[in-house]
C-alpha positions in Angstrom: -12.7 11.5 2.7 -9.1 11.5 1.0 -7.1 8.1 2.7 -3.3 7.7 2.1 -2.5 3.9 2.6 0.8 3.1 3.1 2.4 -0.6 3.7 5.7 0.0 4.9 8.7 -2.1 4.4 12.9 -2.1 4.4 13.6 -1.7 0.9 9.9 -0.7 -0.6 6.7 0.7 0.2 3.6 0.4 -1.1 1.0 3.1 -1.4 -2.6 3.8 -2.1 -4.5 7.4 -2.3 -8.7 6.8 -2.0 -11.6 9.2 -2.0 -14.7 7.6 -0.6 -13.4 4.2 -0.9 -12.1 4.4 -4.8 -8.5 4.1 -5.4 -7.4 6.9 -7.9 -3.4 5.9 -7.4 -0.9 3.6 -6.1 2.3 2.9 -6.6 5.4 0.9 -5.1 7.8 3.3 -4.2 11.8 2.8 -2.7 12.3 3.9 0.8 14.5 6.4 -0.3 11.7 7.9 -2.4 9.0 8.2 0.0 9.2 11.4 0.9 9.0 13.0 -2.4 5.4 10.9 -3.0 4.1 12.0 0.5 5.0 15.7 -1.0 4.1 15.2 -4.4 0.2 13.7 -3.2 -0.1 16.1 -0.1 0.2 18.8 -3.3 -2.7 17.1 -5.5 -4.6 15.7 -2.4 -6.4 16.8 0.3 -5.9 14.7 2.6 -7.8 13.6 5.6 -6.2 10.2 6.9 -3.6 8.0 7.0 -3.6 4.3 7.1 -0.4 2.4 7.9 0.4 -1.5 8.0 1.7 -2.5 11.5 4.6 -4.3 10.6 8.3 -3.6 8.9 9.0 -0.2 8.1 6.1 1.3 10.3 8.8 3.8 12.6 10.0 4.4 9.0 7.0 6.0 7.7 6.1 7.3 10.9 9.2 9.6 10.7 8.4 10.5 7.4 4.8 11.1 7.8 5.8 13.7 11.2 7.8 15.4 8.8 5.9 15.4 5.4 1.8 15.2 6.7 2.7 17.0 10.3 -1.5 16.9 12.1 -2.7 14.2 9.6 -4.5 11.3 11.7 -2.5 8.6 11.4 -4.3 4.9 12.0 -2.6 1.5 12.2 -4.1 -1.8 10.7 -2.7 -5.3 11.5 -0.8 -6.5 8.0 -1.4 -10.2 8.7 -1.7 -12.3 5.0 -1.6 -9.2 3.1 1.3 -10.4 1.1 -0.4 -13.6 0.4 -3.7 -11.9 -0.6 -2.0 -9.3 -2.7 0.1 -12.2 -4.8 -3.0 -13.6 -5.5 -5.0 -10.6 -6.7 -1.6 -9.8 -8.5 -2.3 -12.5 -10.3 -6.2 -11.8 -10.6 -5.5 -8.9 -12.6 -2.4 -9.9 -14.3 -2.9 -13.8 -15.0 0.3 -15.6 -16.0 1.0 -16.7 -19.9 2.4 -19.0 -21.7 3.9 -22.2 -19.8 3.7 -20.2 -16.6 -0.1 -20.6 -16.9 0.7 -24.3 -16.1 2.3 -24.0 -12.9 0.5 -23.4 -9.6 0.0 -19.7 -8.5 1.4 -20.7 -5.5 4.7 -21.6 -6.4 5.1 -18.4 -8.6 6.4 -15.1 -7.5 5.0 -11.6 -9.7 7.5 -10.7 -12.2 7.1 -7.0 -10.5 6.9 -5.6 -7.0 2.8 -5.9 -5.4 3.2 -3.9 -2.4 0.5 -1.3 -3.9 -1.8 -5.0 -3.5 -1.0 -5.1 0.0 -2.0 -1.7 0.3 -4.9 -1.9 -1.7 -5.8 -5.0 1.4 -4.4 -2.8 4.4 -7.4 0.0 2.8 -10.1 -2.6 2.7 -9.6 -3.7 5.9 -9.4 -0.4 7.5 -12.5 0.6 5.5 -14.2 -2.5 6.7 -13.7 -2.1 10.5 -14.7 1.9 9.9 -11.6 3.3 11.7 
């Protein structure tokens, strides 16, 4: 099964395409750009369902999605902590250097936009309750 993951925002969105689980893309894309993506993956994907976070940006994405993925069942999963959790597996997979290794995760922000992160959580949890 093909899964688009989207976790909407105002500014930014962050996206995930999976088959069976595996994560073959993601990306953090401006709102002004989303519709292009939606376009660009319903071209190279097939697919089957979409996830969304329940929070900021969801009417957003809803729009788009009508427009961009019309018949595609959408599902919505509560987005509670995933910022938190996706700072910290930011910084899983990209550990700070230098003197920032010295300072505590918690009072640093990623140098880059992790909304893909927070996507990557919204899928996982979606996965995990099976709908």
């Amino acid at each position: 099964m093909w899964i688009l993951v989207i976790d909407p925002g105002r500014a930014k969105f962050g996206l995930v395409i999976a088959h069976d689980g595996t994560i073959l893309d993601r990306r953090v894309v401006r709102a002004n750009d989303l519709a292009g993506i939606l376009r660009e993956w319903k071209r190279r994907h097939t697919i089957d369902q979409v996830v969304l976070g329940d929070r900021t940006g969801l009417d957003t994405a809803r729009r788009h999605l009508a427009v961009e993925l019309p018949g595609i069942p959408i599902s919505i999963v509560r987005e509670e902590n995933t910022t938190l959790l996706a700072r910290r597996r930011y910084f899983a997979d990209h550990p700070p250097r230098g003197w920032r290794r010295l300072l505590p995760l918690s009072m640093q922000v990623p140098p880059e936009p992790y909304d893909d992160y927070a996507a990557v959580i919204i899928l996982e949890r979606f996965l995990e309750t099976g709908r």
